[in-house]
C-alpha positions as CSV (number, residue, x, y, z in Angstrom):
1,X,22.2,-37.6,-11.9
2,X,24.8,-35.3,-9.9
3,X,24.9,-33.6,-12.9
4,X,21.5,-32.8,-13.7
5,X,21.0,-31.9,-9.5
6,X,23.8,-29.3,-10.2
7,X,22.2,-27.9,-13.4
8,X,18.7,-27.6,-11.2
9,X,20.8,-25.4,-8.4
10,X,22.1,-23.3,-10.9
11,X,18.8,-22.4,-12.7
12,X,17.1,-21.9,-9.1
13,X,19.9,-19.4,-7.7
14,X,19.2,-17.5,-11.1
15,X,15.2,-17.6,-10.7
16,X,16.1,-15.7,-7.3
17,X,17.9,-13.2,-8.5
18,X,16.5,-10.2,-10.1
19,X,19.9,-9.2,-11.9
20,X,22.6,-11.2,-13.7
21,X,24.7,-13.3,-11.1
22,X,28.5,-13.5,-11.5
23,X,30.1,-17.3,-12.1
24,X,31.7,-17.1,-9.1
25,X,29.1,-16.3,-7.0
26,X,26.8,-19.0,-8.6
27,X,29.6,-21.5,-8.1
28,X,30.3,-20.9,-4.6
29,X,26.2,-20.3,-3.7
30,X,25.8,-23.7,-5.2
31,X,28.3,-25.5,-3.6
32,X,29.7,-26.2,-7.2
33,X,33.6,-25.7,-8.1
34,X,33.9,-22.9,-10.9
35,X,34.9,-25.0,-13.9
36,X,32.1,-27.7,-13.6
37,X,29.4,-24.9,-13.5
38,X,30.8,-23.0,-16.6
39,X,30.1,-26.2,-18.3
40,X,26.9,-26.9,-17.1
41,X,25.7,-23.2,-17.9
42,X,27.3,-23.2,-21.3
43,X,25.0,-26.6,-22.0
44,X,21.9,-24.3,-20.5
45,X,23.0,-21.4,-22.5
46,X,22.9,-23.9,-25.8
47,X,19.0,-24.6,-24.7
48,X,18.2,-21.6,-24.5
49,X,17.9,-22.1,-20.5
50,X,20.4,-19.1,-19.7
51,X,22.1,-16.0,-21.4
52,X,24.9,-14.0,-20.0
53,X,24.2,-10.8,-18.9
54,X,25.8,-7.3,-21.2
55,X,28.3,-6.5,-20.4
56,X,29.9,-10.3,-20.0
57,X,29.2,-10.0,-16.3
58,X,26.7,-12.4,-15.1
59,X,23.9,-15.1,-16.1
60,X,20.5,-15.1,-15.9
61,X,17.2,-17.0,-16.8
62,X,16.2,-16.7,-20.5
63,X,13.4,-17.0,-23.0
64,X,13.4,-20.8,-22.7
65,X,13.5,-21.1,-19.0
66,X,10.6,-18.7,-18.7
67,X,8.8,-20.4,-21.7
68,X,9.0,-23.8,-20.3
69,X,7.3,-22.3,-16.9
70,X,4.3,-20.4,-18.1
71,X,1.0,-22.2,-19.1
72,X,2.5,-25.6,-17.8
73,X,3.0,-23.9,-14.2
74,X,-0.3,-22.9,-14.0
75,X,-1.8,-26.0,-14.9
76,X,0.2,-27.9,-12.2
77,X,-0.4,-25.2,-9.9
78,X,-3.9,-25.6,-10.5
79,X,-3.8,-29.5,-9.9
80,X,-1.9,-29.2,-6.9
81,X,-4.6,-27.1,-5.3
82,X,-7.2,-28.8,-6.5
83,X,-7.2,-31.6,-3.4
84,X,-7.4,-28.6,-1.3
85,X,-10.2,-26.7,-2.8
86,X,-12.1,-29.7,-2.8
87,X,-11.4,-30.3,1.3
88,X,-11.9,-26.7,1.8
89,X,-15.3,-26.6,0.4
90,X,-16.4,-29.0,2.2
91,X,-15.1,-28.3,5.6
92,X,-16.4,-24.9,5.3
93,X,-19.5,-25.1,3.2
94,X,-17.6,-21.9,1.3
95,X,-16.5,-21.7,-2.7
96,X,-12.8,-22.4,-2.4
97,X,-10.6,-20.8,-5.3
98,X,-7.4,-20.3,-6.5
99,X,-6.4,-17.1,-8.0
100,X,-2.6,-16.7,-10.2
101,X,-1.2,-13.8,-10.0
102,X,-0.1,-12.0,-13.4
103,X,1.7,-8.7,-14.1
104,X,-0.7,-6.7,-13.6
105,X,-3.6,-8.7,-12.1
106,X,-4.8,-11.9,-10.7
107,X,-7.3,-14.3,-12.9
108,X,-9.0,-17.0,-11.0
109,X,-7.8,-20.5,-12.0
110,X,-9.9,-22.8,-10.5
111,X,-13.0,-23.1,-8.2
112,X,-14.6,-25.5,-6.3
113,X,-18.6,-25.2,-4.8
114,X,-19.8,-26.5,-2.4
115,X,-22.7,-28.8,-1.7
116,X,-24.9,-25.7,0.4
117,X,-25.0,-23.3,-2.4
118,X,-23.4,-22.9,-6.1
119,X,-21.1,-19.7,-7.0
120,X,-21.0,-17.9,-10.2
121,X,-18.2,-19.6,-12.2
122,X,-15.5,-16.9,-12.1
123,X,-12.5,-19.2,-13.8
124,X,-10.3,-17.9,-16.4
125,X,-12.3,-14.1,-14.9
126,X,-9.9,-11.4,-13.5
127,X,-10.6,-9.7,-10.3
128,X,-10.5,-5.8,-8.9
129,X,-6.9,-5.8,-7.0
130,X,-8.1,-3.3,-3.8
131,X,-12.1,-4.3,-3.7
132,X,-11.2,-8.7,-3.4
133,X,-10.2,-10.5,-0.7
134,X,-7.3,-12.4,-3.2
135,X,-6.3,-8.9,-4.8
136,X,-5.8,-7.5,-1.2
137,X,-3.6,-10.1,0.3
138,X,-1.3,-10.4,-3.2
139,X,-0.9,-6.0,-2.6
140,X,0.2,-6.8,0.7
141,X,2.4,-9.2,-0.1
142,X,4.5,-6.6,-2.3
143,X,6.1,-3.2,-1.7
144,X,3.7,-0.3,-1.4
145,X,6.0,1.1,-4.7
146,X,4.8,-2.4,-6.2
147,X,1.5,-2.6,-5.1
148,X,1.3,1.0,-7.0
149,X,2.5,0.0,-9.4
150,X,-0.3,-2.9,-9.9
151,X,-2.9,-0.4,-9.0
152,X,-4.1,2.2,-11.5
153,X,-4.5,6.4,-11.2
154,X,-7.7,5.6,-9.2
155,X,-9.6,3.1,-7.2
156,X,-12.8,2.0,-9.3
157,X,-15.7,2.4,-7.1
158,X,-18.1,-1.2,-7.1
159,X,-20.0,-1.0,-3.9
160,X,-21.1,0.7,-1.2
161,X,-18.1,-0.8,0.8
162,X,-15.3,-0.5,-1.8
163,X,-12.3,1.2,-0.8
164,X,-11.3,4.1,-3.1
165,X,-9.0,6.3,-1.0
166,X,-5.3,5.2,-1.6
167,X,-4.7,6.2,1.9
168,X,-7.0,4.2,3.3
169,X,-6.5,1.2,1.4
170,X,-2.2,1.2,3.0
171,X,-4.0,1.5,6.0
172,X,-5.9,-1.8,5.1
173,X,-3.1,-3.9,3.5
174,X,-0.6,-3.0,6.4
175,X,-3.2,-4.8,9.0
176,X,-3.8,-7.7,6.3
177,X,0.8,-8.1,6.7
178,X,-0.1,-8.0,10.8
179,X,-2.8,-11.0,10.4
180,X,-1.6,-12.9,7.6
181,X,-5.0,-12.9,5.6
182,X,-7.5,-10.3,3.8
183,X,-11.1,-9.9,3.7
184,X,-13.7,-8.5,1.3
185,X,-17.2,-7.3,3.0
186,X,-19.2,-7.1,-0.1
187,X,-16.6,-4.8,-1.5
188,X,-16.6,-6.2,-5.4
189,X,-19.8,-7.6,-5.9
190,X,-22.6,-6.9,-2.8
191,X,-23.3,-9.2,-0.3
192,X,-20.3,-11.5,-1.0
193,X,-17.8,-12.1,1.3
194,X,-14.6,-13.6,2.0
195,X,-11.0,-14.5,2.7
196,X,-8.2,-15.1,1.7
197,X,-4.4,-15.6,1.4
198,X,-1.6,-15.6,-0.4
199,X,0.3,-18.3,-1.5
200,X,4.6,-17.5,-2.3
201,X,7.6,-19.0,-3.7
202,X,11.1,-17.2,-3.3
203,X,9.3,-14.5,-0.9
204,X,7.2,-13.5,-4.0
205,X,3.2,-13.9,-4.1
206,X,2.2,-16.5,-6.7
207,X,-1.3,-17.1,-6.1
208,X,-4.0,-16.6,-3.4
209,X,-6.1,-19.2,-2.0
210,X,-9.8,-17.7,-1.7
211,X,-12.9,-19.0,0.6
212,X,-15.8,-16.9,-0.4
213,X,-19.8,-17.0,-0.8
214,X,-23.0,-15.0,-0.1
215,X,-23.4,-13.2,3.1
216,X,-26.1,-15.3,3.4
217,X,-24.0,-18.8,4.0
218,X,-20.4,-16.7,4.7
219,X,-21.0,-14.0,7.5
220,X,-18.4,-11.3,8.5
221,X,-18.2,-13.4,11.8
222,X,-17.1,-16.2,10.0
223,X,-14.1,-14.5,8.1
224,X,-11.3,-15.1,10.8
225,X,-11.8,-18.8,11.1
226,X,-12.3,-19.1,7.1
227,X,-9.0,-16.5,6.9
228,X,-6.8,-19.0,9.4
229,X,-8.1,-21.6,7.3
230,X,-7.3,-20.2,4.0
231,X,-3.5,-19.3,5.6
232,X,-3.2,-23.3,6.3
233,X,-4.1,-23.8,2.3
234,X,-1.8,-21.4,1.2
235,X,0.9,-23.0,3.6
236,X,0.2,-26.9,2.5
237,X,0.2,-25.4,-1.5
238,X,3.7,-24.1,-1.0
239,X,4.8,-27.2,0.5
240,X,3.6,-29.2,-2.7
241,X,5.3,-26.9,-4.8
242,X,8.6,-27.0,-2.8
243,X,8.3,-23.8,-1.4
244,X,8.5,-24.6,2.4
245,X,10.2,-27.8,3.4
246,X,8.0,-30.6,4.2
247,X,7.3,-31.7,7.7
């Protein structure tokens, strides 16, 4: 058991680095003496878990680590969050989604309605990055070189109340970092609001919990209470995941 706990600590300190980590340094990070983690990471290396870096300078994550983690962490992610979704809708009389982020985008993963009115079904859908309330809390999440970079040359116009200056839409995400959630007024598909927040593991956004629904049954003066709601989802989320310790 020690040793697989060890192996586990070593593939974690490699999934938060962005560039190949020395032996040493992943020994002494992982509170592991320098021989016993060579031989766990030649085992991981034999899986197909880890690689070394060229030049012979490092390790980091490989193929089979990222393979093992793709459709099976969305599915658990989706499970996770599906307790919450259901409490959400209820409480708040809102749809309550969950959105995963992907390189360039965010798809909707799950959705749950509730008993006042029914939502379009927008699973397995993408969604505009700067006009939803998901898109805009993931971009704020990032660098503004990264948001960019998920961005394309312009800002497709959808409504009336879509943002389309770049300008502006900084403006936006820096007051979406000051109050921990984003809002859409009507801004991707008219007279649908919402908010949301994001959900992160390792400081990186992951997903976005999203409480949204006609303007008729969500009003703008509802979207700070459903935003601090949907900060407490995204809060209890990473704590199922192991991404906050538990209380």
């Amino acid at each position: 058991m020690q040793s697989v706990d060890r192996a586990v600590a070593l593939l974690r300190a490699l999934a938060k680095s962005d560039a190949p980590v020395p032996l040493a340094v992943l020994a002494e990070s992982c509170g592991i003496e320098r021989p016993t983690a060579w031989r766990l990471l030649w085992t991981l290396q034999t899986h197909g878990l880890v690689e070394r870096a060229e030049p012979l300078n490092g390790y980091r994550l490989a193929f089979g680590a990222l393979e093992l983690t793709s459709s099976h962490a969305v599915d658990s992610l989706a499970r996770l969050g599906r307790p919450i979704l259901n409490r959400l809708a209820e409480e708040h009389g809102v749809t309550a989604s969950l959105a995963y982020v992907e390189r360039f985008g965010l798809v909707y993963i799950d959705q749950v309605d509730s008993t006042r009115f029914s939502s379009p079904n927008w699973k397995g859908r993408s969604m505009s990055l700067h006009g939803s309330s998901p898109g805009k809390a993931v971009l704020a999440a990032l660098s503004p070189a990264e948001a960019r970079g998920m961005l394309g040359p312009t800002l497709e116009y959808m409504t009336e109340t879509t943002i389309t200056d770049f300008d502006e839409l900084q403006k936006e995400l820096a007051g979406i970092r000051a109050q921990g959630y984003a809002v859409c007024r009507g801004e991707d598909v008219t007279f649908s609001n919402g908010s949301s927040a994001v959900v992160t593991l390792n400081n990186r956004p992951i997903a976005a919990i999203d409480l949204w629904g006609p303007e008729r049954m969500v009003p703008l003066s509802s979207l700070p209470d459903l935003g601090a709601a949907a900060v407490a989802a995204a809060l209890e989320l990473q704590r199922h995941i192991g991404a906050v310790p538990a209380d």
